[in-house]
LOKOL-972122 format. One record per atom (N, C-alpha, C, O): residue number from 1; residue in three letters; atom name; x, y, z. Coordinates in steps of 0.001 Angstrom, whole numbers. Each point is the difference from the previous one (the first is absolute). Layout:
<sites>
+-------+------+--------+---------+---------+---------+
! gumar ! keba ! kollum !      c1 !      c2 !      c3 !
+-------+------+--------+---------+---------+---------+
!   NUM !  ALA !     CA !       X !       Y !       Z !
...
+-------+------+--------+---------+---------+---------+
</sites>
This chain:
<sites>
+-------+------+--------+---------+---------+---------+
! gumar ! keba ! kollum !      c1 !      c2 !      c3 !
+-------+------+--------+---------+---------+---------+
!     1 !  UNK !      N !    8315 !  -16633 !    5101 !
!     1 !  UNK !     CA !     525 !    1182 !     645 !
!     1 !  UNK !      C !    1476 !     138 !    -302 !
!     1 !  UNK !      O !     706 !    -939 !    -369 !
!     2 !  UNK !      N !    -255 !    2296 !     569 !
!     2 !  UNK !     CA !    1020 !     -31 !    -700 !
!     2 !  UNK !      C !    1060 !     721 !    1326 !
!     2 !  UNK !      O !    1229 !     -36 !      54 !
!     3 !  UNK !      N !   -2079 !     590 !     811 !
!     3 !  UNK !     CA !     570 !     308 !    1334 !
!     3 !  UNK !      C !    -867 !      30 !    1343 !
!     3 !  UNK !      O !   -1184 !    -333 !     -55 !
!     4 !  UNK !      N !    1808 !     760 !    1349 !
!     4 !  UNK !     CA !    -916 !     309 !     771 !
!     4 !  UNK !      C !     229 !   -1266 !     815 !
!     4 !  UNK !      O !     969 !    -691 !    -314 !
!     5 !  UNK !      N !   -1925 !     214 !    1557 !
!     5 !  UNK !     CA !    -349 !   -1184 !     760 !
!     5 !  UNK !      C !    -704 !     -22 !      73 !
!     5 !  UNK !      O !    -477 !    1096 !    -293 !
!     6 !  UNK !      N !    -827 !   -2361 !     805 !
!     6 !  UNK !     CA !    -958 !    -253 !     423 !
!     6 !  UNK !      C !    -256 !     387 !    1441 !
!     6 !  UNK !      O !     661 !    1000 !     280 !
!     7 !  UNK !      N !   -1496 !   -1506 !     876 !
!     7 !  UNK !     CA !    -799 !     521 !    1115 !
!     7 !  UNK !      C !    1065 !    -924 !     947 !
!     7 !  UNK !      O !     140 !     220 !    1203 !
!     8 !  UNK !      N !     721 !   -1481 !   -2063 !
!     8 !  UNK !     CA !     825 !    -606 !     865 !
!     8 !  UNK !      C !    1533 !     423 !     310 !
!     8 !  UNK !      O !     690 !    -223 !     995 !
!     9 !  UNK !      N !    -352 !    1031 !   -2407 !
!     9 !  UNK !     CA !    1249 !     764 !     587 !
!     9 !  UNK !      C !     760 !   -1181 !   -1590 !
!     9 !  UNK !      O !    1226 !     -90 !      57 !
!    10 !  UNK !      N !   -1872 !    -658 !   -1234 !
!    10 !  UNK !     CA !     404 !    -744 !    -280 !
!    10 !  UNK !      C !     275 !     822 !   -1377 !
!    10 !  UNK !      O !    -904 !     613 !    -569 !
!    11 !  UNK !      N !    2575 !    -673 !     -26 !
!    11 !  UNK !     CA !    -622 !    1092 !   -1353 !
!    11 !  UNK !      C !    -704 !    -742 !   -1376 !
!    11 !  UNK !      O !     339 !   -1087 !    -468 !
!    12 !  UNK !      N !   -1295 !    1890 !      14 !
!    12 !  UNK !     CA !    -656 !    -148 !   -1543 !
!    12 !  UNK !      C !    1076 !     453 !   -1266 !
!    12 !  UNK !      O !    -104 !      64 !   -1225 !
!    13 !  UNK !      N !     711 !      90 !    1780 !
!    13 !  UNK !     CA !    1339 !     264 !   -1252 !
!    13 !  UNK !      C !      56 !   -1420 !    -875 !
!    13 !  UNK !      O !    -128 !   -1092 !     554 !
!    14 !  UNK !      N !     263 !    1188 !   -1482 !
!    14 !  UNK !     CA !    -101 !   -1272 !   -1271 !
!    14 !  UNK !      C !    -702 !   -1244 !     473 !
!    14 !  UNK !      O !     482 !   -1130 !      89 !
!    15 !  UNK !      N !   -1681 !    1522 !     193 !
!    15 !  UNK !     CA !    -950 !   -1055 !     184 !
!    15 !  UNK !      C !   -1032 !      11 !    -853 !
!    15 !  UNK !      O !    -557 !    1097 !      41 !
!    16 !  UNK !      N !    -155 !   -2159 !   -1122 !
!    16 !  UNK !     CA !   -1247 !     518 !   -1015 !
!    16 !  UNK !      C !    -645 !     890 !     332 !
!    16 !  UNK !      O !    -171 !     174 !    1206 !
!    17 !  UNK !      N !    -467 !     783 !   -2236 !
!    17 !  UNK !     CA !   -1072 !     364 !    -424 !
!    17 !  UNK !      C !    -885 !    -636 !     463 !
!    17 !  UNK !      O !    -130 !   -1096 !    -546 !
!    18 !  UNK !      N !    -822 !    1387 !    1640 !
!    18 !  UNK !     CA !   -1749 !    -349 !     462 !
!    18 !  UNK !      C !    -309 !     954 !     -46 !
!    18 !  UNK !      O !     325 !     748 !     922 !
!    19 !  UNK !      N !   -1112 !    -253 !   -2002 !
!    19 !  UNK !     CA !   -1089 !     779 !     -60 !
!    19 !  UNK !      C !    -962 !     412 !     574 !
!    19 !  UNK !      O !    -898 !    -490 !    -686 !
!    20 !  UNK !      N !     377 !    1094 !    1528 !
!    20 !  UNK !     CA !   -1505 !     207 !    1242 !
!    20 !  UNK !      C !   -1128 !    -176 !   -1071 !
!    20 !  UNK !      O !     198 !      -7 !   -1215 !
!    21 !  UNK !      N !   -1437 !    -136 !    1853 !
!    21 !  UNK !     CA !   -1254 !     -90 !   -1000 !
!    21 !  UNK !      C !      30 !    1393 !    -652 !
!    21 !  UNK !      O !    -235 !    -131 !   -1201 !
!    22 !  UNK !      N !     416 !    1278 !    1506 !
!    22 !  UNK !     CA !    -304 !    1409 !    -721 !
!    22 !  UNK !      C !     862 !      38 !   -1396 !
!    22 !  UNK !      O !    -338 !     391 !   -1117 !
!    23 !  UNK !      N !    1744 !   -1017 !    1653 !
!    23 !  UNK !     CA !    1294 !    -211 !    -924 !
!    23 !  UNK !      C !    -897 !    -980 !    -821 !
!    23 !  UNK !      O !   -1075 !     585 !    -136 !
!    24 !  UNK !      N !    1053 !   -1046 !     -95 !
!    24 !  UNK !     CA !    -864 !   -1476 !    -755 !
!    24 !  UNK !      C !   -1088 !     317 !    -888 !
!    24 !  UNK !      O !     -74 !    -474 !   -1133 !
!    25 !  UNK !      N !    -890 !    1376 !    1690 !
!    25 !  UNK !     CA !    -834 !     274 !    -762 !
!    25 !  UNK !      C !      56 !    1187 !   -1023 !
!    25 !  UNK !      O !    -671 !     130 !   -1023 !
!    26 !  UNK !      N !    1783 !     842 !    1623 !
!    26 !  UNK !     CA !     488 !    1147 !    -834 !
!    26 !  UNK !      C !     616 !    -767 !   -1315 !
!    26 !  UNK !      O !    -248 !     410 !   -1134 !
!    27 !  UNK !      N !    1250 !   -1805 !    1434 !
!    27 !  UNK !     CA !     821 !    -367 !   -1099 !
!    27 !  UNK !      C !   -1206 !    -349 !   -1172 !
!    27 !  UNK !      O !    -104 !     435 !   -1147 !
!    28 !  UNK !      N !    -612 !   -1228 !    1767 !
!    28 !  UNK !     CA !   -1152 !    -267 !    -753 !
!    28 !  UNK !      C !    -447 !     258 !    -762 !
!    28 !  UNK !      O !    -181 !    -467 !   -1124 !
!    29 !  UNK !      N !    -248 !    1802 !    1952 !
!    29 !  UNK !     CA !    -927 !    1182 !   -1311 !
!    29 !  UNK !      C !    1411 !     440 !    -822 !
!    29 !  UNK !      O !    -102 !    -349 !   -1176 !
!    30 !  UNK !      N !    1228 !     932 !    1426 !
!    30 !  UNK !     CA !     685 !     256 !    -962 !
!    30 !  UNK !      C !     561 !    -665 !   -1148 !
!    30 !  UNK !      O !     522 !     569 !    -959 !
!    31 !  UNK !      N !    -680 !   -1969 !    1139 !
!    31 !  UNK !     CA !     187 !   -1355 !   -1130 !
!    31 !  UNK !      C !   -1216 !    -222 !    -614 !
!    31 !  UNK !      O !    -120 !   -1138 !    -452 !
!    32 !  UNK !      N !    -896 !    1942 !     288 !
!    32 !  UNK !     CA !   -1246 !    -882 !     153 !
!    32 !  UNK !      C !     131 !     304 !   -1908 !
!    32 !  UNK !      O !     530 !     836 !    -731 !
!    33 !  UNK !      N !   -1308 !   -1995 !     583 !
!    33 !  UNK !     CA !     675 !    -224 !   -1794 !
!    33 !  UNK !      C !   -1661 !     216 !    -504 !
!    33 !  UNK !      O !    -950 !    -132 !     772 !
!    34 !  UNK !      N !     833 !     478 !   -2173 !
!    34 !  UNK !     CA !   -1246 !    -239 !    -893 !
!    34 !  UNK !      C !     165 !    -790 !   -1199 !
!    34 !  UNK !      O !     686 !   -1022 !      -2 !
!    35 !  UNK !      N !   -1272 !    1446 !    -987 !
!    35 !  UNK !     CA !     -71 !   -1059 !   -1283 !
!    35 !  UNK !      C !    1384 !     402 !    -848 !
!    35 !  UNK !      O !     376 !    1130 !    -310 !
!    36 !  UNK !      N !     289 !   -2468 !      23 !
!    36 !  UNK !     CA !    1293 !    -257 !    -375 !
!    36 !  UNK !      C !    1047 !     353 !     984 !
!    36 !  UNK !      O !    1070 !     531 !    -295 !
!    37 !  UNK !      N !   -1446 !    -860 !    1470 !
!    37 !  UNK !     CA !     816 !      41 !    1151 !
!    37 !  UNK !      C !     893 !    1441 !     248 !
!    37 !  UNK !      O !    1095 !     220 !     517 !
!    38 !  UNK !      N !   -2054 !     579 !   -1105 !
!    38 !  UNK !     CA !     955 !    1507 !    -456 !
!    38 !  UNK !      C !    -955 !     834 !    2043 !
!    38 !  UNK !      O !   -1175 !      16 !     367 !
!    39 !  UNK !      N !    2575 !     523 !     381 !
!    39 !  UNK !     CA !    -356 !     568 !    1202 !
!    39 !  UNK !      C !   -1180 !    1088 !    -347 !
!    39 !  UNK !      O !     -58 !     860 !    -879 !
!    40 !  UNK !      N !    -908 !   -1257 !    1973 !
!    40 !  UNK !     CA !    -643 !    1141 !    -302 !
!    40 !  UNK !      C !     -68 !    1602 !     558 !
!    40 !  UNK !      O !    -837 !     895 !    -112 !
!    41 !  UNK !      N !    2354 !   -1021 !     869 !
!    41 !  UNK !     CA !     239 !    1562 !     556 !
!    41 !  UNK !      C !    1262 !     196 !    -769 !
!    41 !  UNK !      O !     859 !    -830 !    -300 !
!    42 !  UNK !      N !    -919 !    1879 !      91 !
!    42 !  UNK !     CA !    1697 !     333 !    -587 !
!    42 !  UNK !      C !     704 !     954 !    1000 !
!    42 !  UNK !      O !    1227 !      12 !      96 !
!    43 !  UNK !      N !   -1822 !     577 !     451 !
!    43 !  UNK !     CA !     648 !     837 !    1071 !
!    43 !  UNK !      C !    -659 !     -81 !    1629 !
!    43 !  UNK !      O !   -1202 !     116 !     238 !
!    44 !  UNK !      N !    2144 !    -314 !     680 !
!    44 !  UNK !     CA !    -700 !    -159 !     954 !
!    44 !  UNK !      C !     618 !    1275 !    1532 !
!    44 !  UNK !      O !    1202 !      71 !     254 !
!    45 !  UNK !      N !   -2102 !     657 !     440 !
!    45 !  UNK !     CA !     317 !     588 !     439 !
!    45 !  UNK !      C !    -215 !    -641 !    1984 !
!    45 !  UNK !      O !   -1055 !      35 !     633 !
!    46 !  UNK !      N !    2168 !    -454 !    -212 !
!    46 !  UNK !     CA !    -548 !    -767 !    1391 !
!    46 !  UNK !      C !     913 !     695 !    1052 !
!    46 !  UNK !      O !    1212 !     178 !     116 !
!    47 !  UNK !      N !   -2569 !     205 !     757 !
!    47 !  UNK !     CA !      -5 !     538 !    1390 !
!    47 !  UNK !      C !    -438 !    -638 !    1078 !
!    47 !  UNK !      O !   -1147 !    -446 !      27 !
!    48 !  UNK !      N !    2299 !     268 !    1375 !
!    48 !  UNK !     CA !    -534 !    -423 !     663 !
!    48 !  UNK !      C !     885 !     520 !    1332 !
!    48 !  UNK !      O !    1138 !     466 !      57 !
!    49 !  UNK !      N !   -2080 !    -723 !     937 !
!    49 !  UNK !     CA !     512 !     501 !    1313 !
!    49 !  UNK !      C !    1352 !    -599 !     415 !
!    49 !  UNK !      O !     482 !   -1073 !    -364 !
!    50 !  UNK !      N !     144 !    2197 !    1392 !
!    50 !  UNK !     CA !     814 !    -608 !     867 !
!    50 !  UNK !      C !      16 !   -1120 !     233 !
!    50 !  UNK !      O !   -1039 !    -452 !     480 !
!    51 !  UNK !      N !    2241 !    -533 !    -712 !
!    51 !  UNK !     CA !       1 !   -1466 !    1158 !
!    51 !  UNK !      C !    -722 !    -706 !    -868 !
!    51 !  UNK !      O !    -873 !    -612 !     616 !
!    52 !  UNK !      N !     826 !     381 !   -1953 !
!    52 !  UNK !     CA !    -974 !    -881 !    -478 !
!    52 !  UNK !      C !     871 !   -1013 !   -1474 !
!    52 !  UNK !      O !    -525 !    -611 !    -931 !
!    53 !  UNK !      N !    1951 !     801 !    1272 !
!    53 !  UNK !     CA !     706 !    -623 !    -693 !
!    53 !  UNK !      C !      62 !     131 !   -1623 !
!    53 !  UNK !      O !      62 !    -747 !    -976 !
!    54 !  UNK !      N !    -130 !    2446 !    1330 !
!    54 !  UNK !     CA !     633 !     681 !   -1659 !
!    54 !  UNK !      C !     940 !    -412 !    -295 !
!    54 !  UNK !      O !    -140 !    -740 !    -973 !
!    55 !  UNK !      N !    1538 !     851 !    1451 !
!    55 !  UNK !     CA !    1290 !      61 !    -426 !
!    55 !  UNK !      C !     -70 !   -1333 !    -844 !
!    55 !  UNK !      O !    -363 !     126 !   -1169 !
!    56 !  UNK !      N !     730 !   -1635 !    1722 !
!    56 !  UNK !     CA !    -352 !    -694 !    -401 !
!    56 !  UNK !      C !    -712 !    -764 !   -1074 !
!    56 !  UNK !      O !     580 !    -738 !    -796 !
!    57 !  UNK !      N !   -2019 !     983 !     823 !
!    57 !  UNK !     CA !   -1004 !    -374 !    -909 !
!    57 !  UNK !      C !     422 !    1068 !   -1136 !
!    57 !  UNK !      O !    -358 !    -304 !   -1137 !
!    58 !  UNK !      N !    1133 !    1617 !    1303 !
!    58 !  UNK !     CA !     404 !     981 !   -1492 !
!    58 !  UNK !      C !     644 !    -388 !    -572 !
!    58 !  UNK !      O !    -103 !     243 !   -1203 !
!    59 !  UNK !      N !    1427 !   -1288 !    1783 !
!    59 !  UNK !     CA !    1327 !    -589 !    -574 !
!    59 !  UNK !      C !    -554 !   -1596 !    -958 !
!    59 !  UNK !      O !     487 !    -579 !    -971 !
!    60 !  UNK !      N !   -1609 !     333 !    1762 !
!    60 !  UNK !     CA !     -54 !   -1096 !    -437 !
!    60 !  UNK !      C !    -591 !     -34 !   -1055 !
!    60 !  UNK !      O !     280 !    -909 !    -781 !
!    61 !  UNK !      N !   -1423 !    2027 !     379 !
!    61 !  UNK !     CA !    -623 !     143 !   -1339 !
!    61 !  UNK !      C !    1258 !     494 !    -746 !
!    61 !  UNK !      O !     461 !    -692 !    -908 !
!    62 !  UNK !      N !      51 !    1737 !    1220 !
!    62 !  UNK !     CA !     833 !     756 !   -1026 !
!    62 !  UNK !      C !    1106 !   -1541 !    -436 !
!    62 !  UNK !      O !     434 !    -213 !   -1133 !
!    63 !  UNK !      N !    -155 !    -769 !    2481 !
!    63 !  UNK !     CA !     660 !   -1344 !    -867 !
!    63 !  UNK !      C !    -663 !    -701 !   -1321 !
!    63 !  UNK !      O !     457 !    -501 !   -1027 !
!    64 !  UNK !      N !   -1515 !     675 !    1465 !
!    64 !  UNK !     CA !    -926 !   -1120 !    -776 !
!    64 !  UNK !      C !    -678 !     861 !   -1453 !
!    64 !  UNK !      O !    -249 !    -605 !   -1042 !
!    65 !  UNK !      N !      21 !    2102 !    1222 !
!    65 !  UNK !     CA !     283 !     543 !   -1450 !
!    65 !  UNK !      C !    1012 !    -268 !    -347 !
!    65 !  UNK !      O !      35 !    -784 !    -948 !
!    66 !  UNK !      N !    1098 !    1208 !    1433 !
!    66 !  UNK !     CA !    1253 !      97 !    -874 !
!    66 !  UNK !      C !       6 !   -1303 !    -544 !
!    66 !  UNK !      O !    -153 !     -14 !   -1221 !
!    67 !  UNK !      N !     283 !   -1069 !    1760 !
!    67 !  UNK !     CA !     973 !   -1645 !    -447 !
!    67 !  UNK !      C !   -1399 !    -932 !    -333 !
!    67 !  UNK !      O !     210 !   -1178 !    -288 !
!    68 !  UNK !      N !   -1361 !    1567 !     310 !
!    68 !  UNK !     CA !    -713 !   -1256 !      14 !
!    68 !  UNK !      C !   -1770 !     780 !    -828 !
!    68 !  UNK !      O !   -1016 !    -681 !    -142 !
!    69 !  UNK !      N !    1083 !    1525 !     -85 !
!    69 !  UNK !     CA !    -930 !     519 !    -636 !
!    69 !  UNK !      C !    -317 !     -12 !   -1440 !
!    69 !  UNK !      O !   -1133 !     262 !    -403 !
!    70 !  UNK !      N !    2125 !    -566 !    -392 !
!    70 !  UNK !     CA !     183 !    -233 !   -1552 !
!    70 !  UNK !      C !    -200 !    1243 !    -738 !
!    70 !  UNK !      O !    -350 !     -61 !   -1179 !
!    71 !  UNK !      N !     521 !    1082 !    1704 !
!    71 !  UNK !     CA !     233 !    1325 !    -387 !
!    71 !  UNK !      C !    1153 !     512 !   -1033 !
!    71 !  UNK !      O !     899 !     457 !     706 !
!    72 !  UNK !      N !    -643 !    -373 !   -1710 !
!    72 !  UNK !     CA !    1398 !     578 !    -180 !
!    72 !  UNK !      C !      81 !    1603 !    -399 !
!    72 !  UNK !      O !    -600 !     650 !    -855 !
!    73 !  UNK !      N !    1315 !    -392 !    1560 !
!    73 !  UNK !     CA !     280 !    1487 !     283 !
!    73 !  UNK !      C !   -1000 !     748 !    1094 !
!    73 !  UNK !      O !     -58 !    1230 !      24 !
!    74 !  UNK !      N !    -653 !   -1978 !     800 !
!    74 !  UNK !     CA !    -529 !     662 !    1383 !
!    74 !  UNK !      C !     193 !     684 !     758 !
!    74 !  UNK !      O !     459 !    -651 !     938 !
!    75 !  UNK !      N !    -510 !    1604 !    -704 !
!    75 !  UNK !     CA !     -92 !    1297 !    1013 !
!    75 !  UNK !      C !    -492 !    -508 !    1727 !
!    75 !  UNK !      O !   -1134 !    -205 !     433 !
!    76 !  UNK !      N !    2056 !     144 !      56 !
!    76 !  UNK !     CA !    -619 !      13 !    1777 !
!    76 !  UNK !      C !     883 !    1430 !     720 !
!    76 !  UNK !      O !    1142 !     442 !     127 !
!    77 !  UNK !      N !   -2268 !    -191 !     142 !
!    77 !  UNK !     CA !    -190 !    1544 !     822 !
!    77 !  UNK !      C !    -106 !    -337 !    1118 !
!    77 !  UNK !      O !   -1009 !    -695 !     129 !
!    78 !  UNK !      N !    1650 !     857 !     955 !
!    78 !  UNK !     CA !    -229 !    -194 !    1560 !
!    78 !  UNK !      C !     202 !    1856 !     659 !
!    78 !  UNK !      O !    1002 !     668 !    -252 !
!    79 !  UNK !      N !   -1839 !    -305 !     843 !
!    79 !  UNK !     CA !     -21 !     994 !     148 !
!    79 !  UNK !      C !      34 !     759 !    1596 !
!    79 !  UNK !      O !   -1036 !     -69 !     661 !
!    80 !  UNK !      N !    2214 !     765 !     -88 !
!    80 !  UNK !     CA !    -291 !     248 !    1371 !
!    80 !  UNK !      C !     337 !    1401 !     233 !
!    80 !  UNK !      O !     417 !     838 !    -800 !
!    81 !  UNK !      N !    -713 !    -727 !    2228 !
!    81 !  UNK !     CA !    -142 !    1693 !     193 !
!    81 !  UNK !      C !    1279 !     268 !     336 !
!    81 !  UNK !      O !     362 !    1120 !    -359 !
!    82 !  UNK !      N !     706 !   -1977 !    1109 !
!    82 !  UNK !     CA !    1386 !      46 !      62 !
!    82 !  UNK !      C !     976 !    -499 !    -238 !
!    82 !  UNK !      O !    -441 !    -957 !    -637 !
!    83 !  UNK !      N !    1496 !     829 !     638 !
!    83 !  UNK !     CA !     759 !    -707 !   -1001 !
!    83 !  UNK !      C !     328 !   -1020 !    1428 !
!    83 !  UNK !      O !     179 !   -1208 !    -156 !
!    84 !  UNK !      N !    -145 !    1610 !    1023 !
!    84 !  UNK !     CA !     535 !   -1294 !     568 !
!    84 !  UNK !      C !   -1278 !    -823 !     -98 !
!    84 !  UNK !      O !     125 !   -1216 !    -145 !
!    85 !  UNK !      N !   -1462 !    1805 !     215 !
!    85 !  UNK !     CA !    -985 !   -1433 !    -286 !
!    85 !  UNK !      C !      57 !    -594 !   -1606 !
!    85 !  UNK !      O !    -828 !    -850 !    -328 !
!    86 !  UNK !      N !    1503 !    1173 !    -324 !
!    86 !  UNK !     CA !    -160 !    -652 !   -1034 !
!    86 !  UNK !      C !    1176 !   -1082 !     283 !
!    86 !  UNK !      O !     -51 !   -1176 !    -361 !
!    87 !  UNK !      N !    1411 !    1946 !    1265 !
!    87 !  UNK !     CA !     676 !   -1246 !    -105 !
!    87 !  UNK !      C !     176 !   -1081 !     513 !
!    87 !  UNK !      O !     794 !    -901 !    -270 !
!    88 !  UNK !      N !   -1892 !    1044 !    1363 !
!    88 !  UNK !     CA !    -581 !   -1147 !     548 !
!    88 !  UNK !      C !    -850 !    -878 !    -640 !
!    88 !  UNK !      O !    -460 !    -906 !     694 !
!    89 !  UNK !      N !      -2 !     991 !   -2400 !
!    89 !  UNK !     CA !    -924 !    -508 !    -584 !
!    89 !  UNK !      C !    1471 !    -628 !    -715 !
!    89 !  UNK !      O !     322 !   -1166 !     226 !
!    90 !  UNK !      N !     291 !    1815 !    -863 !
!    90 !  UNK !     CA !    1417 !    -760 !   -1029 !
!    90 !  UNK !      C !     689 !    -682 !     939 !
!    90 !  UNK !      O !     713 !    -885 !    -474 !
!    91 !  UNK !      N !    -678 !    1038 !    2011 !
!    91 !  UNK !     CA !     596 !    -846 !     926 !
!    91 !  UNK !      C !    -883 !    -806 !      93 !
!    91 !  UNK !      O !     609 !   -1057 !    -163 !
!    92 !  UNK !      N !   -1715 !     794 !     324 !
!    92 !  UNK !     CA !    -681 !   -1254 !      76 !
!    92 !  UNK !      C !     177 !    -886 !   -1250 !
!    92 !  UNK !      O !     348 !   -1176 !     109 !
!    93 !  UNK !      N !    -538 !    1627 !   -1029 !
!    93 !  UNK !     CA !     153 !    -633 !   -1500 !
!    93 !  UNK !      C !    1249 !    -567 !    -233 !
!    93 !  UNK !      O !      71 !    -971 !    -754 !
!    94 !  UNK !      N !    1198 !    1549 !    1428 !
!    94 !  UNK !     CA !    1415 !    -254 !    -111 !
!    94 !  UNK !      C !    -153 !   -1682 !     804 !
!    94 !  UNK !      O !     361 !   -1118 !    -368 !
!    95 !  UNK !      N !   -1019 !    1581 !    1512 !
!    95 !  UNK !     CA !     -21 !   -1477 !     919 !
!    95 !  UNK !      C !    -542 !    -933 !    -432 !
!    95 !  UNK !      O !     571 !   -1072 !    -202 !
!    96 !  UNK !      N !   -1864 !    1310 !     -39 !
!    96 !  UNK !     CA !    -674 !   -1368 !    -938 !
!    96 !  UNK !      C !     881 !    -121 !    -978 !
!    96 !  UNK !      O !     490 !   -1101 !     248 !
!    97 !  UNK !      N !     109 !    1559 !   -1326 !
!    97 !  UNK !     CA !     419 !    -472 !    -981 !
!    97 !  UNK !      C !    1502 !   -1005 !     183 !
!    97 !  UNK !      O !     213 !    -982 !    -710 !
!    98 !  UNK !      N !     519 !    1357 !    1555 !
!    98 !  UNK !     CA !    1325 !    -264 !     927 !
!    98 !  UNK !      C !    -243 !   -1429 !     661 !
!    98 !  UNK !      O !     916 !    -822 !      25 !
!    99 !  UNK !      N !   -2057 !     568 !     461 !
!    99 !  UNK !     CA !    -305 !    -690 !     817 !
!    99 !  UNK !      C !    -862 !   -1190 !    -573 !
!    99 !  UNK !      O !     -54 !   -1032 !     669 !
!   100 !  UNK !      N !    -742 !    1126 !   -2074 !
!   100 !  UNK !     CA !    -187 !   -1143 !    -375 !
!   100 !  UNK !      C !     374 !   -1115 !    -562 !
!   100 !  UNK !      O !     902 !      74 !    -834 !
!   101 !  UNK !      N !   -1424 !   -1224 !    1106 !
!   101 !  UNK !     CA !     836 !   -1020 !    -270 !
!   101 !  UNK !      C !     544 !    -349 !   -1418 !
!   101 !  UNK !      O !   -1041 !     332 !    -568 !
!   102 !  UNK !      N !    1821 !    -727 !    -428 !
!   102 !  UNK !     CA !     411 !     119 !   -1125 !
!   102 !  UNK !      C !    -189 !   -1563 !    -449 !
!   102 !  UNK !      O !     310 !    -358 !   -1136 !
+-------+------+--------+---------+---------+---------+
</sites>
């Protein structure tokens, strides 16, 4: 989490990445590899409800295309209906990236 508190009043601000099972299984299918380890989606379009830890899980793929995908010259598209929700997606990404250990 990259902001916010828990139910105790305790903040999730720069605390790991835990993924929920929905988060987990979405990453899944979107890594999911075939013969010569080549992905077998190239584009992925993901929707999900309110409260279900978009912001987050968006920063963390768009991390893991950018720096860890073996892509060169890759395109990540993050896409929102307002600009302040998008900059809550480059603010999350700013934090994880700020915040990991070196």
């Amino acid at each position: 989490h990259t902001s916010g508190a828990d139910a105790h009043g305790r903040p999730w601000a720069r605390t790991h990445f835990n993924p929920r099972r929905v988060q987990q299984r979405t990453v899944r299918t979107i890594f999911k590899t075939g013969p010569r380890w080549l992905h077998v989606y190239r584009t992925v379009l993901l929707m999900l409800a309110m409260k279900n830890g978009k912001t987050e899980l968006l920063a963390a793929l768009a991390i893991i295309f950018l720096l860890f995908d073996g892509v060169i010259g890759g395109v990540i598209i993050c896409a929102a209906a307002e600009l302040e929700q998008a900059s809550l997606i480059f603010d999350a990404i700013v934090t994880m990236i700020e915040t990991t250990r070196r």
